[in-house]
N, CA, C and O of each residue as an XYZ file, in Angstrom:
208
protein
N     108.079    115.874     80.670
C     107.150    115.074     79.926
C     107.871    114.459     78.728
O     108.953    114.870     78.308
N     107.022    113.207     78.096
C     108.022    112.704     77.304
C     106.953    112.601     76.160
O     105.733    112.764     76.150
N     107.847    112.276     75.229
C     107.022    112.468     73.312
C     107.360    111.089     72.994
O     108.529    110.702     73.019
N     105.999    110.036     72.581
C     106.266    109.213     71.994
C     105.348    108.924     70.421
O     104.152    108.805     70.158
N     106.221    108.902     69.861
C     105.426    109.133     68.336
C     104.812    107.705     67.830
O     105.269    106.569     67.706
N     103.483    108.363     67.586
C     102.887    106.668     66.890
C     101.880    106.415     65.635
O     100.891    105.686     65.555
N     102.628    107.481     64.465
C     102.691    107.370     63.385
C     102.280    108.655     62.754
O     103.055    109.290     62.038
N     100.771    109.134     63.077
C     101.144    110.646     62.622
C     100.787    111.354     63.717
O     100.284    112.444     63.444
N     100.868    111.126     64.728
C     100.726    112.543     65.748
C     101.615    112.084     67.113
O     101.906    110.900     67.279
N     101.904    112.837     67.804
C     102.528    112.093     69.370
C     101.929    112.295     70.389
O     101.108    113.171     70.660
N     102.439    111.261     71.137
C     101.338    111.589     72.206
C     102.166    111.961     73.402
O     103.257    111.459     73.128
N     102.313    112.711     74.890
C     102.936    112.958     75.267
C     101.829    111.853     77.012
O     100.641    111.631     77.245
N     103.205    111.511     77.761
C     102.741    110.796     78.661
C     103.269    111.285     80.341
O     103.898    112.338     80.440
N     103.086    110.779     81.117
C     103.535    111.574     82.303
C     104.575    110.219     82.837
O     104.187    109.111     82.467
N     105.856    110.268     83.677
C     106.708    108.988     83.826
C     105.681    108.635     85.396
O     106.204    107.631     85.881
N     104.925    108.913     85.968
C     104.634    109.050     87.502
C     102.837    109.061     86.893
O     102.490    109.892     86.053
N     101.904    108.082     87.435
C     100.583    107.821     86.939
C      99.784    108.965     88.100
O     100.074    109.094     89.290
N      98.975    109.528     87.513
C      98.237    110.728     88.409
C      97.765    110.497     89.214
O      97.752    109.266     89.190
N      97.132    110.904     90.320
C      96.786    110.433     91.472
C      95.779    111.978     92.103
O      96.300    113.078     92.286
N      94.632    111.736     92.285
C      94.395    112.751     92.884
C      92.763    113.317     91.835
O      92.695    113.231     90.609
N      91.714    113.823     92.687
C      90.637    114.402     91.586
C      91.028    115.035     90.987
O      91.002    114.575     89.845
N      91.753    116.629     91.061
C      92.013    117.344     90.408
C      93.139    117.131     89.502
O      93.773    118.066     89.014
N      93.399    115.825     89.266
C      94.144    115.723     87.916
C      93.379    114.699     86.897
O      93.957    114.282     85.893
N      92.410    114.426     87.133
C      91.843    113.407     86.153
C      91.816    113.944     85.217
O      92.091    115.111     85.499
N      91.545    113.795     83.543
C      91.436    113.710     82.419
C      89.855    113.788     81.590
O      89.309    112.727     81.286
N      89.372    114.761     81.352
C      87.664    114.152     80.910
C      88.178    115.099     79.572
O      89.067    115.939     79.435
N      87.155    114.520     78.671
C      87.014    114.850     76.994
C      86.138    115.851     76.753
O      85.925    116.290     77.884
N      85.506    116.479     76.007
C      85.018    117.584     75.196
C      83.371    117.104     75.926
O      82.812    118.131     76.313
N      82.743    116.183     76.116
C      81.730    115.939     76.589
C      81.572    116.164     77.942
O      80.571    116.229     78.655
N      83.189    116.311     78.237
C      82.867    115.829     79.915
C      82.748    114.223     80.621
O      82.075    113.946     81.614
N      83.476    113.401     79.929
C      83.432    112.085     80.336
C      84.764    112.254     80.702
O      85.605    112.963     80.149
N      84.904    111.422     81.844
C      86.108    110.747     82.446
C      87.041    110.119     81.794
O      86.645    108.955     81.745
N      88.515    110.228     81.017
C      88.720    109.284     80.492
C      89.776    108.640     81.636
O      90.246    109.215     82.617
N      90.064    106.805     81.035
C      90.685    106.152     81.264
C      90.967    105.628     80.714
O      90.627    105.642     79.531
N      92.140    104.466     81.455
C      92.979    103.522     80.641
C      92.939    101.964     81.220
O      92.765    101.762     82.421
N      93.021    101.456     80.775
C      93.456     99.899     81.365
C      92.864     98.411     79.798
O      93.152     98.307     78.606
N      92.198     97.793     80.520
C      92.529     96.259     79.653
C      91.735     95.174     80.274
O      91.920     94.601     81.347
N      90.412     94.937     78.989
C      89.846     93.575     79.199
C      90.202     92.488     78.534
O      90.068     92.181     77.350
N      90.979     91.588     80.028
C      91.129     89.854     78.829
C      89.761     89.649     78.500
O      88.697     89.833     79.092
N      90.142     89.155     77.235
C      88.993     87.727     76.526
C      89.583     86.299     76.573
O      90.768     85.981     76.481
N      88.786     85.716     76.693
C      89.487     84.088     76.216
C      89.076     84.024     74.342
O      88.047     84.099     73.671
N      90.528     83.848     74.078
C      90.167     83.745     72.643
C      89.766     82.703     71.891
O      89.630     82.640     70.670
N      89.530     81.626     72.994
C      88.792     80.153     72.600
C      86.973     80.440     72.359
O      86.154     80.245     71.462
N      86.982     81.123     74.023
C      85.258     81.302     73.721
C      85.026     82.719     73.510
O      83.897     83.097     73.824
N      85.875     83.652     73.024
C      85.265     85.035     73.344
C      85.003     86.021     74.513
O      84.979     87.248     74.421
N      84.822     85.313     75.573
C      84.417     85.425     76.945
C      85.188     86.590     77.730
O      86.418     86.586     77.679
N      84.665     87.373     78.298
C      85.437     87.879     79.512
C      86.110     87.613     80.141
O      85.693     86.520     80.526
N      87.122     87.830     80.707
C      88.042     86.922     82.007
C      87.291     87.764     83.255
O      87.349     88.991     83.174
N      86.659     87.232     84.294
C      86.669     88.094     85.155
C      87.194     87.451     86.687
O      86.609     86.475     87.157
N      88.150     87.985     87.280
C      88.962     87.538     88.154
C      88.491     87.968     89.539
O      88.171     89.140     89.340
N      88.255     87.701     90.856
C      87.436     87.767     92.135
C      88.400     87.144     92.836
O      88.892     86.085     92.447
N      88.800     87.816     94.064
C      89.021     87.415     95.301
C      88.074     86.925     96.130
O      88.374     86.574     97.272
């Protein structure tokens, strides 16, 4: 595992993205966490939403 520091605490990451139920990630509530990224258009604010 690797240590990447980002200002006062580190966070440690895996090099290989998990795969599988029994490795998901959930918080103190019990929610699922994840990761990823919504474009906006920074002209109108807007969502990007992309469809095949």
């Amino acid at each position: 595992m690797n240590e990447i520091n980002n200002g006062d605490d580190s966070m440690k990451y895996l090099p290989k993205a998990r795969s599988g139920r029994e490795k998901q990630v959930y918080n103190d509530v019990g929610a699922r966490e994840v990761a990823g990224c919504v474009p906006i258009d920074p002209k109108t604010g807007k969502v990007l939403l992309i469809s095949r």
